[in-house]
VEXTOR-536414 format. One record per residue: residue number from 1; chain; x, y, z of N, C-alpha, C, O in turn. Coordinates in steps of 0.1 Angstrom, whole numbers. Last residue first. Layout:
! VEXTOR-536414
<node><nr>NUM</nr><kette>A</kette><n_east>X</n_east><n_north>Y</n_north><n_up>Z</n_up><ca_east>X</ca_east><ca_north>Y</ca_north><ca_up>Z</ca_up><c_east>X</c_east><c_north>Y</c_north><c_up>Z</c_up><o_east>X</o_east><o_north>Y</o_north><o_up>Z</o_up></node>
...
This chain:
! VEXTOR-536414
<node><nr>73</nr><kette>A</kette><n_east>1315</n_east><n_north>577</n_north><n_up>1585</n_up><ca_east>1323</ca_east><ca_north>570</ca_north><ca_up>1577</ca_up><c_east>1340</c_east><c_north>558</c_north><c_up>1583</c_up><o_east>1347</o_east><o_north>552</o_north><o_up>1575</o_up></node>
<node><nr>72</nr><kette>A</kette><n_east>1300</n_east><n_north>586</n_north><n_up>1608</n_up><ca_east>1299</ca_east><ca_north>577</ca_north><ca_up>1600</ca_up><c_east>1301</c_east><c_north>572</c_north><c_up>1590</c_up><o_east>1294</o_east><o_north>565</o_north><o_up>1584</o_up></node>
<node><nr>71</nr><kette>A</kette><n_east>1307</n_east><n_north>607</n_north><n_up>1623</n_up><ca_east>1315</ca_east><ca_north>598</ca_north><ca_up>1630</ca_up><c_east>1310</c_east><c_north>584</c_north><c_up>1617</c_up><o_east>1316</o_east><o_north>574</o_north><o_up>1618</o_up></node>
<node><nr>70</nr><kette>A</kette><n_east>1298</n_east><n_north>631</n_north><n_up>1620</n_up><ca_east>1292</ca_east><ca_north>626</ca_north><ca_up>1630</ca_up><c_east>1295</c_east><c_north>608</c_north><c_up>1632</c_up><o_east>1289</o_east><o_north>599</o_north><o_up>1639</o_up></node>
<node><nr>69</nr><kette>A</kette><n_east>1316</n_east><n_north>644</n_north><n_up>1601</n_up><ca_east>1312</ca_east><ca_north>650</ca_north><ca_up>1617</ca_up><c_east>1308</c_east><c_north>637</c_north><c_up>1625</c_up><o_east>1315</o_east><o_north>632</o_north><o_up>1634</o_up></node>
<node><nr>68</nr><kette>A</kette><n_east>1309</n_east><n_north>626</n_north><n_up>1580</n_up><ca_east>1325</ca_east><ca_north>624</ca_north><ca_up>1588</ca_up><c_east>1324</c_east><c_north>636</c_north><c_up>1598</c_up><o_east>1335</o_east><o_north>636</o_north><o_up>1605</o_up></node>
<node><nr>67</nr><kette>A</kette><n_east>1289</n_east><n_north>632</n_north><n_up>1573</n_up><ca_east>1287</ca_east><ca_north>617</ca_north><ca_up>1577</ca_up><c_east>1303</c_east><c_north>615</c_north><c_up>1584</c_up><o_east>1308</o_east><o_north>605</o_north><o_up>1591</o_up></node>
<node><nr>66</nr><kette>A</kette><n_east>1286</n_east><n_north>660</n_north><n_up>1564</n_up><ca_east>1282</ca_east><ca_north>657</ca_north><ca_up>1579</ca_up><c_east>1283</c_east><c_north>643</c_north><c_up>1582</c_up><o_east>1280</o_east><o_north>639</o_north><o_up>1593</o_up></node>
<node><nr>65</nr><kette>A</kette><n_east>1321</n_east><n_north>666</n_north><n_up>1555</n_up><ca_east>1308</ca_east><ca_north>662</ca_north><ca_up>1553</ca_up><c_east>1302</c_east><c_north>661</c_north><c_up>1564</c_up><o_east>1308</o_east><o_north>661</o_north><o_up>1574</o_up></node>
<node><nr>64</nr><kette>A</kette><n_east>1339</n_east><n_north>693</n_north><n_up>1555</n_up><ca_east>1338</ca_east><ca_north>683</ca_north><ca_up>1563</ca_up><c_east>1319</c_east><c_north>677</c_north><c_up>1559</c_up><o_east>1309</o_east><o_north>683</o_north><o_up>1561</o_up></node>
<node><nr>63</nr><kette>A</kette><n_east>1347</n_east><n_north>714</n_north><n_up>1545</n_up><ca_east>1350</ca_east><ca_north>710</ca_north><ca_up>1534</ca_up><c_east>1344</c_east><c_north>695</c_north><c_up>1542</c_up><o_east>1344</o_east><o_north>685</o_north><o_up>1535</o_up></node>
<node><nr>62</nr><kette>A</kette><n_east>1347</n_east><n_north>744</n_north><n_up>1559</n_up><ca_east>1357</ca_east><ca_north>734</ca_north><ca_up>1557</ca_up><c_east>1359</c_east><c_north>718</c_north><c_up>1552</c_up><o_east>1370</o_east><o_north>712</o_north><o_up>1553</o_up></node>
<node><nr>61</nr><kette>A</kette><n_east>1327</n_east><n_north>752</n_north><n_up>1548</n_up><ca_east>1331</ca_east><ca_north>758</ca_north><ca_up>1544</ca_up><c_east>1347</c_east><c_north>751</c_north><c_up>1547</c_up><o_east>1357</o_east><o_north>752</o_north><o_up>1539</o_up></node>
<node><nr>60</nr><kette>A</kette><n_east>1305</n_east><n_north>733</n_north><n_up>1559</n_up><ca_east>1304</ca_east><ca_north>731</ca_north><ca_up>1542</ca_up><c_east>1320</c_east><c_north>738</c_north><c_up>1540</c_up><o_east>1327</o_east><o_north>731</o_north><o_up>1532</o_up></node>
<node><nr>59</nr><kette>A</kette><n_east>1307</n_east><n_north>736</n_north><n_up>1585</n_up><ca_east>1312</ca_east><ca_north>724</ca_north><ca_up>1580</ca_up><c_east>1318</c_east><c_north>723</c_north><c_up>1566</c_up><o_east>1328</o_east><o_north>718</o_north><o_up>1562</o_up></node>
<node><nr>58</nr><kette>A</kette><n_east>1298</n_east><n_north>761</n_north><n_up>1587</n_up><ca_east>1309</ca_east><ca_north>763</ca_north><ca_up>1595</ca_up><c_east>1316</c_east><c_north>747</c_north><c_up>1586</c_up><o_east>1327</o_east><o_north>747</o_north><o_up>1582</o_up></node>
<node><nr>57</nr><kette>A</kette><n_east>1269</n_east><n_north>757</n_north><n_up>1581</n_up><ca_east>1279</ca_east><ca_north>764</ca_north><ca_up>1579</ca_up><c_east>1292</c_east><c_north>764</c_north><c_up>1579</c_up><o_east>1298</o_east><o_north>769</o_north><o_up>1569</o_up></node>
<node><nr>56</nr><kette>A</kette><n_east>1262</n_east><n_north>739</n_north><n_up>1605</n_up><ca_east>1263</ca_east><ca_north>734</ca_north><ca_up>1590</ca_up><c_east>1271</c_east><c_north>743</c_north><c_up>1579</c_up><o_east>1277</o_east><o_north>737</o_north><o_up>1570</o_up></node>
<node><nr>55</nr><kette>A</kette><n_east>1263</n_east><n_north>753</n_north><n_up>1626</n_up><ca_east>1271</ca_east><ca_north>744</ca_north><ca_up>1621</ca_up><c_east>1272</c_east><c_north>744</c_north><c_up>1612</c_up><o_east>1283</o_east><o_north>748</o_north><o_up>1606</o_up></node>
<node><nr>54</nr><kette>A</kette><n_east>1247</n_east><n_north>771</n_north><n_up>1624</n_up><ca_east>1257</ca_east><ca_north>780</ca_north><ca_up>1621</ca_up><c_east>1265</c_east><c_north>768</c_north><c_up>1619</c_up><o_east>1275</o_east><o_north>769</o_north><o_up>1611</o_up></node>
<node><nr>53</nr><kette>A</kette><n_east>1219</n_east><n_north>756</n_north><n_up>1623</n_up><ca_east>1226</ca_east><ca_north>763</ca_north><ca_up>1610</ca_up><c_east>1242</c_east><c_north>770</c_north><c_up>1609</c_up><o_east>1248</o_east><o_north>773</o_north><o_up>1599</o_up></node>
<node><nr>52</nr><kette>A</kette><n_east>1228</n_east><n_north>739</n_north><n_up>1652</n_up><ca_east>1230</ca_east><ca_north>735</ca_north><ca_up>1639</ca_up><c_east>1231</c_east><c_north>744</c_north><c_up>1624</c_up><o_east>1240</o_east><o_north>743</o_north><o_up>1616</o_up></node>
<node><nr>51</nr><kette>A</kette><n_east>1245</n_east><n_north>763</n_north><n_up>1672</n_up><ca_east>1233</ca_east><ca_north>757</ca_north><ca_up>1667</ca_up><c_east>1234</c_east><c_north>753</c_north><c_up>1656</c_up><o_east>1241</o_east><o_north>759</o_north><o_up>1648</o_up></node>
<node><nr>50</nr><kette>A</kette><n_east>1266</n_east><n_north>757</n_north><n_up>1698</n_up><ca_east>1269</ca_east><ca_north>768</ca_north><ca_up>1685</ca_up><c_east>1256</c_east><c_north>756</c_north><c_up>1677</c_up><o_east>1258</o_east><o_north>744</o_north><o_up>1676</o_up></node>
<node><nr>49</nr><kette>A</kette><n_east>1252</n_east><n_north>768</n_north><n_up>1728</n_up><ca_east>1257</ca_east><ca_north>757</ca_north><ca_up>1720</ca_up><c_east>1261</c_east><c_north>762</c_north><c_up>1705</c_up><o_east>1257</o_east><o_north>773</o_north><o_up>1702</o_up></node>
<node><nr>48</nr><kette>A</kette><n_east>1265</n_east><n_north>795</n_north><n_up>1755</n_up><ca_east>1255</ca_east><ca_north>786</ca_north><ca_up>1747</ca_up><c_east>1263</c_east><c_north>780</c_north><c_up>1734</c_up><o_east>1274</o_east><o_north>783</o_north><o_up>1730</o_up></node>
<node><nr>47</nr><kette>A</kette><n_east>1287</n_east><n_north>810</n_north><n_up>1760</n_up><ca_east>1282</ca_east><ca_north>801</ca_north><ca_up>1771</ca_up><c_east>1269</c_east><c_north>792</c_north><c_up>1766</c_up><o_east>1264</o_east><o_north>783</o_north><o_up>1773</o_up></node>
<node><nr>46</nr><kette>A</kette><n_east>1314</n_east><n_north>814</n_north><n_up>1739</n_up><ca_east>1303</ca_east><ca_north>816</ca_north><ca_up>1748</ca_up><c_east>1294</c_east><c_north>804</c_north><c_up>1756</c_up><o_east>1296</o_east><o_north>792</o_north><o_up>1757</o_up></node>
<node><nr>45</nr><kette>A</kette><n_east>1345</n_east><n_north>817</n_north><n_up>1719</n_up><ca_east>1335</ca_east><ca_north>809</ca_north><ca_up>1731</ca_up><c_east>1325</c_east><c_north>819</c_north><c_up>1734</c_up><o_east>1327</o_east><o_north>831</o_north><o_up>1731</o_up></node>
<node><nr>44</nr><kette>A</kette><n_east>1335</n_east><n_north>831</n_north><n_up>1684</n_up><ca_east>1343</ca_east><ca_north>831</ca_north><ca_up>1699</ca_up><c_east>1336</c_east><c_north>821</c_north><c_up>1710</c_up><o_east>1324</o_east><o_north>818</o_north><o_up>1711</o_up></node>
<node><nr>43</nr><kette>A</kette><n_east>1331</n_east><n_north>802</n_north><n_up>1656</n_up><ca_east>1326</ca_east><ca_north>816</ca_north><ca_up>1669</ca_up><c_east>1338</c_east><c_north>814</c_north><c_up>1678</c_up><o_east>1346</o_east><o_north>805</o_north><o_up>1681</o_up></node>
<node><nr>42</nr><kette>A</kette><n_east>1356</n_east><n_north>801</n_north><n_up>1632</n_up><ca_east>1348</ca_east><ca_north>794</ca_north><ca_up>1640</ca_up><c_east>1345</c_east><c_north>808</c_north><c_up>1650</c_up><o_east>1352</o_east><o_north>819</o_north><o_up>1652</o_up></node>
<node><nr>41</nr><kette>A</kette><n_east>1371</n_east><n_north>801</n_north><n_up>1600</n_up><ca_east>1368</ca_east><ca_north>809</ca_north><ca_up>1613</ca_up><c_east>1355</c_east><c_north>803</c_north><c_up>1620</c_up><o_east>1345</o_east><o_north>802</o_north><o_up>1614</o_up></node>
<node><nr>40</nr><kette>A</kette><n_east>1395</n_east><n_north>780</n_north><n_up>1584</n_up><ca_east>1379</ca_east><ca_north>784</ca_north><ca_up>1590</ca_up><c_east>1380</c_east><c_north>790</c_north><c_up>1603</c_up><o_east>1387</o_east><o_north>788</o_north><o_up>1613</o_up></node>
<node><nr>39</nr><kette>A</kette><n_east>1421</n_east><n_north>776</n_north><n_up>1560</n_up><ca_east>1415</ca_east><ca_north>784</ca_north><ca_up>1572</ca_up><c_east>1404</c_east><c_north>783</c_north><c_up>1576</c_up><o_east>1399</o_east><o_north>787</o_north><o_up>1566</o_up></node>
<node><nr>38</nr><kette>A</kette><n_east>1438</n_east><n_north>753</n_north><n_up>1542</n_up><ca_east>1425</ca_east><ca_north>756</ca_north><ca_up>1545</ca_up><c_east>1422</c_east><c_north>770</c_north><c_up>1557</c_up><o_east>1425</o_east><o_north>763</o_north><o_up>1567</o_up></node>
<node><nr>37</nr><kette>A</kette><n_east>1465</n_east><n_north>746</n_north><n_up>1540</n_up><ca_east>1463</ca_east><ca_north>753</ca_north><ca_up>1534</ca_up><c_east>1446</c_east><c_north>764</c_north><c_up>1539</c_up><o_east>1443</o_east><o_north>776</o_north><o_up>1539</o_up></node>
<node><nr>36</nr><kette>A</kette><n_east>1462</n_east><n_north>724</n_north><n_up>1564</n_up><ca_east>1470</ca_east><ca_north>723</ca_north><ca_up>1552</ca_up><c_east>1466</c_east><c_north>739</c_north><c_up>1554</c_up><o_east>1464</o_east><o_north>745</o_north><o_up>1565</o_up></node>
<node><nr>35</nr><kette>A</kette><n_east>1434</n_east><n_north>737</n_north><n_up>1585</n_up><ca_east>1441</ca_east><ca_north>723</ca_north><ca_up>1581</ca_up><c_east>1447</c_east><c_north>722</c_north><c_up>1567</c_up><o_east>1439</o_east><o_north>719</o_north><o_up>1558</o_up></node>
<node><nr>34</nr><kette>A</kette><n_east>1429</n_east><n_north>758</n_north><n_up>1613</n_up><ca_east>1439</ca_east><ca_north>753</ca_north><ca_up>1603</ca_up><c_east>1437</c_east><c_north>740</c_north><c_up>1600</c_up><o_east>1438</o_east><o_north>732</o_north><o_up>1608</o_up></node>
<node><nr>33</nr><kette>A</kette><n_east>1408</n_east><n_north>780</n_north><n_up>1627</n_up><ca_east>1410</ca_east><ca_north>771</ca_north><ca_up>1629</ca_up><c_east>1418</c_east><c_north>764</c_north><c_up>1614</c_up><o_east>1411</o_east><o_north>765</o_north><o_up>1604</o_up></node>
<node><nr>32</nr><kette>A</kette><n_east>1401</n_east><n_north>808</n_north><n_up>1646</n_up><ca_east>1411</ca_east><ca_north>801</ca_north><ca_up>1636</ca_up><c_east>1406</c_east><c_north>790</c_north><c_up>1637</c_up><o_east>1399</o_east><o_north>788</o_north><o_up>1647</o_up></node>
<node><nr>31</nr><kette>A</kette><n_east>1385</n_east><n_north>832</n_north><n_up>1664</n_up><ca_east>1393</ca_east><ca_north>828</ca_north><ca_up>1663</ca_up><c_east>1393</c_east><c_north>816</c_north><c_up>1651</c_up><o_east>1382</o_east><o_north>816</o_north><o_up>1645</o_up></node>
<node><nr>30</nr><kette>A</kette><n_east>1378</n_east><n_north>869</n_north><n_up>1654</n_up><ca_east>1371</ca_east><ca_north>855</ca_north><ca_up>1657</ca_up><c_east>1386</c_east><c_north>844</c_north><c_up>1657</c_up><o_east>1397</o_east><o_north>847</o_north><o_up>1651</o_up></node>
<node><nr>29</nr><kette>A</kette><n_east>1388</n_east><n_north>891</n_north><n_up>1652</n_up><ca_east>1376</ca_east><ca_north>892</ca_north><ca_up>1660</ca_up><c_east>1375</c_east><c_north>876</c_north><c_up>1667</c_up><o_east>1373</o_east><o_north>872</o_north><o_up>1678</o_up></node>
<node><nr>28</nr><kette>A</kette><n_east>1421</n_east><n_north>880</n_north><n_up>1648</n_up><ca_east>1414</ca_east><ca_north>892</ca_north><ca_up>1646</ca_up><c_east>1403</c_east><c_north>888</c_north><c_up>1655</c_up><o_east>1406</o_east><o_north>882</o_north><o_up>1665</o_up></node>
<node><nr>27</nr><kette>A</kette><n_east>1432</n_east><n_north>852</n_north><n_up>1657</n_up><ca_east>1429</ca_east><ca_north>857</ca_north><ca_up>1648</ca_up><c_east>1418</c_east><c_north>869</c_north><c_up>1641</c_up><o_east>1409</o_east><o_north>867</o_north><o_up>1632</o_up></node>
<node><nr>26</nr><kette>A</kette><n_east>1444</n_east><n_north>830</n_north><n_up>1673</n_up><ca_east>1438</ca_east><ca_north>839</ca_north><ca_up>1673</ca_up><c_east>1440</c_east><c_north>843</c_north><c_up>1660</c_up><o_east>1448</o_east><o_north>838</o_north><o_up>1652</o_up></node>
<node><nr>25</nr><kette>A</kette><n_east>1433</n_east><n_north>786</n_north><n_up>1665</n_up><ca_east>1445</ca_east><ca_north>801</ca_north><ca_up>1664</ca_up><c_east>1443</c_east><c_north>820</c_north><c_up>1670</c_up><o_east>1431</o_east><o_north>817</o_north><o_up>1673</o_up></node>
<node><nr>24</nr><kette>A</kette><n_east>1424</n_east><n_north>760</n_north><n_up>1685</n_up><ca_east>1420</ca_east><ca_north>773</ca_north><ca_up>1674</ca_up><c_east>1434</c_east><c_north>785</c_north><c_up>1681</c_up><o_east>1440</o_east><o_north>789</o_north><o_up>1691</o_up></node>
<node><nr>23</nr><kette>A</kette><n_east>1451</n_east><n_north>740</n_north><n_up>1660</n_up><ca_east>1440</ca_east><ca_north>754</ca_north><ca_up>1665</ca_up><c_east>1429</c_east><c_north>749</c_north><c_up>1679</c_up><o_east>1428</o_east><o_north>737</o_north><o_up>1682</o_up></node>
<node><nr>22</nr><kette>A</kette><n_east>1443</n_east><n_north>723</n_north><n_up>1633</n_up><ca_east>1448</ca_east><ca_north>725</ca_north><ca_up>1643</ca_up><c_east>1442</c_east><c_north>742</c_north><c_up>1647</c_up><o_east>1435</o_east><o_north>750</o_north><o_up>1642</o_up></node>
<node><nr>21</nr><kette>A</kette><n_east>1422</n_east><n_north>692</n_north><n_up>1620</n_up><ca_east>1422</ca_east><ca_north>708</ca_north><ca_up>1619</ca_up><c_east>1431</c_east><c_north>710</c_north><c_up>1636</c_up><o_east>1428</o_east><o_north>703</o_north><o_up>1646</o_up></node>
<node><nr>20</nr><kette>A</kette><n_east>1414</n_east><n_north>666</n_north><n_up>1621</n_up><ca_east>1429</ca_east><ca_north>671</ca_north><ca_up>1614</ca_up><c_east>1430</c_east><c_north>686</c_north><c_up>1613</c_up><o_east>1438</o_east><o_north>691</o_north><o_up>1605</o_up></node>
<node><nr>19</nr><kette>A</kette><n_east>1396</n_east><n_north>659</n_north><n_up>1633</n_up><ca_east>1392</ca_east><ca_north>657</ca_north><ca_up>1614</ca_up><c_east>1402</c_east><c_north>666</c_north><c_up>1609</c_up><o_east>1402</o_east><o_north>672</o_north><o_up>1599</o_up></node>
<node><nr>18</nr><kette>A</kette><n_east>1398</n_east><n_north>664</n_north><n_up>1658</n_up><ca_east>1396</ca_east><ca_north>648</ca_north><ca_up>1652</ca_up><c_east>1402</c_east><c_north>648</c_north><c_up>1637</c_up><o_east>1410</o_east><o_north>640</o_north><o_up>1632</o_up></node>
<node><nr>17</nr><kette>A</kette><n_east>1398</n_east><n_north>694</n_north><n_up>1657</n_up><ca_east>1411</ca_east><ca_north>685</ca_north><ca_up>1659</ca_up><c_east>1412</c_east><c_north>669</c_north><c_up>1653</c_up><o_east>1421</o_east><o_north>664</o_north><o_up>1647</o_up></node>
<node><nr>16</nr><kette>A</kette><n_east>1369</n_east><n_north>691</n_north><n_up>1656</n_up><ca_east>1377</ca_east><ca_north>698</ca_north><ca_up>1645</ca_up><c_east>1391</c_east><c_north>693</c_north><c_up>1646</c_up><o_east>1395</o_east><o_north>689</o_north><o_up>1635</o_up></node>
<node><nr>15</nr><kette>A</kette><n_east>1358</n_east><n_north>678</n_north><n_up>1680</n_up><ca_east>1358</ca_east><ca_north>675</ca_north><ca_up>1668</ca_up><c_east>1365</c_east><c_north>675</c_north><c_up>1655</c_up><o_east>1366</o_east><o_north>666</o_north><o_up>1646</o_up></node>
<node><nr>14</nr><kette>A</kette><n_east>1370</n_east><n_north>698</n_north><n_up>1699</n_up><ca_east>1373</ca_east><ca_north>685</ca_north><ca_up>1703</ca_up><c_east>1374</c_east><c_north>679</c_north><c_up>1687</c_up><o_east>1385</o_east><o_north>676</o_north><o_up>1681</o_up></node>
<node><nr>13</nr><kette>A</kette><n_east>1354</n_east><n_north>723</n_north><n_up>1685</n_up><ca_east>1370</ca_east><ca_north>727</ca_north><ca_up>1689</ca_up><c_east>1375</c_east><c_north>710</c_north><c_up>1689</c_up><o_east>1382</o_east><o_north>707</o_north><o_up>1680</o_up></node>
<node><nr>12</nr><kette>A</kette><n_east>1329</n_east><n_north>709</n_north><n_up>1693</n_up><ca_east>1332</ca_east><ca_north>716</ca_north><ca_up>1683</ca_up><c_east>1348</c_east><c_north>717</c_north><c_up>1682</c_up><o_east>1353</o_east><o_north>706</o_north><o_up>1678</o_up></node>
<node><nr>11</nr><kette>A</kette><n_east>1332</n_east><n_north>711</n_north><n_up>1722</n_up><ca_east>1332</ca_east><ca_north>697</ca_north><ca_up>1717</ca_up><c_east>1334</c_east><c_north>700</c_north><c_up>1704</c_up><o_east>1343</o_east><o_north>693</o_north><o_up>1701</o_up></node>
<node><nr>10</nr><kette>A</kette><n_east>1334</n_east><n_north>736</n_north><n_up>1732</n_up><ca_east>1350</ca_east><ca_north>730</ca_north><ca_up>1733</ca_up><c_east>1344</c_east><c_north>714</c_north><c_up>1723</c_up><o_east>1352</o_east><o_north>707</o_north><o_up>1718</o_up></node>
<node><nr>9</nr><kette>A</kette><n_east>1312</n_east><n_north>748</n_north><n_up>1722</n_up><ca_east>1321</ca_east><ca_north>753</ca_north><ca_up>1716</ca_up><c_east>1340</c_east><c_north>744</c_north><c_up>1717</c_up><o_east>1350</o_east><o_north>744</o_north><o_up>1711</o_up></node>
<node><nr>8</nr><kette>A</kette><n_east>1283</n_east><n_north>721</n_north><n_up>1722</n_up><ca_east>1289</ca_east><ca_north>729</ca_north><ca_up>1729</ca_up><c_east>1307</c_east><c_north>734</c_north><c_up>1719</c_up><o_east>1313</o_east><o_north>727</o_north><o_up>1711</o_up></node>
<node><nr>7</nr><kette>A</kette><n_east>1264</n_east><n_north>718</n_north><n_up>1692</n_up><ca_east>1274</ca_east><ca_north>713</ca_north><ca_up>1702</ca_up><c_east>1281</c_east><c_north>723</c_north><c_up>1709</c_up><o_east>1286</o_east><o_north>732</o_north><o_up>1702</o_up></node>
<node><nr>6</nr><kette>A</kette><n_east>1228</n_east><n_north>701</n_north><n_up>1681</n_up><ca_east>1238</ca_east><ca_north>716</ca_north><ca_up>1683</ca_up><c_east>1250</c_east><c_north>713</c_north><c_up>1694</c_up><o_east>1248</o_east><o_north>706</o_north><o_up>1704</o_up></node>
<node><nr>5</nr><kette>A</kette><n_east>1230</n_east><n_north>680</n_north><n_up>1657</n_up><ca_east>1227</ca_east><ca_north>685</ca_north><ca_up>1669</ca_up><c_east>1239</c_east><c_north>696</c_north><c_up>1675</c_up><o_east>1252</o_east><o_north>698</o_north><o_up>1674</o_up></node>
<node><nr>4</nr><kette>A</kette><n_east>1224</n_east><n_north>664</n_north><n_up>1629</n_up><ca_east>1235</ca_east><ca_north>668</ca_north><ca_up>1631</ca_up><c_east>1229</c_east><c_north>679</c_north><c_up>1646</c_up><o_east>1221</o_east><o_north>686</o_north><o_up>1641</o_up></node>
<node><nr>3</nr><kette>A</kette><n_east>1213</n_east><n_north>627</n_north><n_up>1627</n_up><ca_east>1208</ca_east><ca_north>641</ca_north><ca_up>1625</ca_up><c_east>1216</c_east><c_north>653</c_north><c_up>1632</c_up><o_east>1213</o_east><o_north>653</o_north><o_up>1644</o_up></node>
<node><nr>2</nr><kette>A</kette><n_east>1218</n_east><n_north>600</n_north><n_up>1608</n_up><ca_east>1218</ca_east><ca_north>608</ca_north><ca_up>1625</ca_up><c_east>1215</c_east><c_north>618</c_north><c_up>1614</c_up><o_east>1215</o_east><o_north>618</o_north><o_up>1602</o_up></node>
<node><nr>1</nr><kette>A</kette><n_east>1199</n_east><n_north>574</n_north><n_up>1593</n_up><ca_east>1207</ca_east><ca_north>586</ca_north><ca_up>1591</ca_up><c_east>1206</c_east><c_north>595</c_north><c_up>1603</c_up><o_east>1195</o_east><o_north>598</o_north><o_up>1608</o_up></node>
């Protein structure tokens, strides 16, 4: 069982496209991210990695398991 590791903001962005989310959108402070009906707000860029708790956050709320982040389904 992999273990979910912190990812730079464009491979995040790279990923979310994979798993059918379009974007990222603007949208007020933070920017978008779309798929159907769904919305998630993802960090603004910066220059460090977005860290596994804020991932795992970020995952639950769009609905993405971690075995279909990390490529094992």
């Amino acid at each position: 069982m992999a273990r979910l590791t912190p990812v730079s903001w464009r491979e995040f962005v790279h990923r979310m496209r994979e798993l059918g989310f379009e974007g990222p959108l603007a949208g007020g402070r933070h920017p978008q991210m779309r798929r159907g009906d769904l919305t998630v707000i993802i960090p603004n860029p910066h220059e460090g990695d977005i860290g596994v708790g804020l991932l795992r956050r970020i995952l639950l709320q769009a609905g993405v398991t971690r075995e279909e982040w990390l490529g094992e389904e």
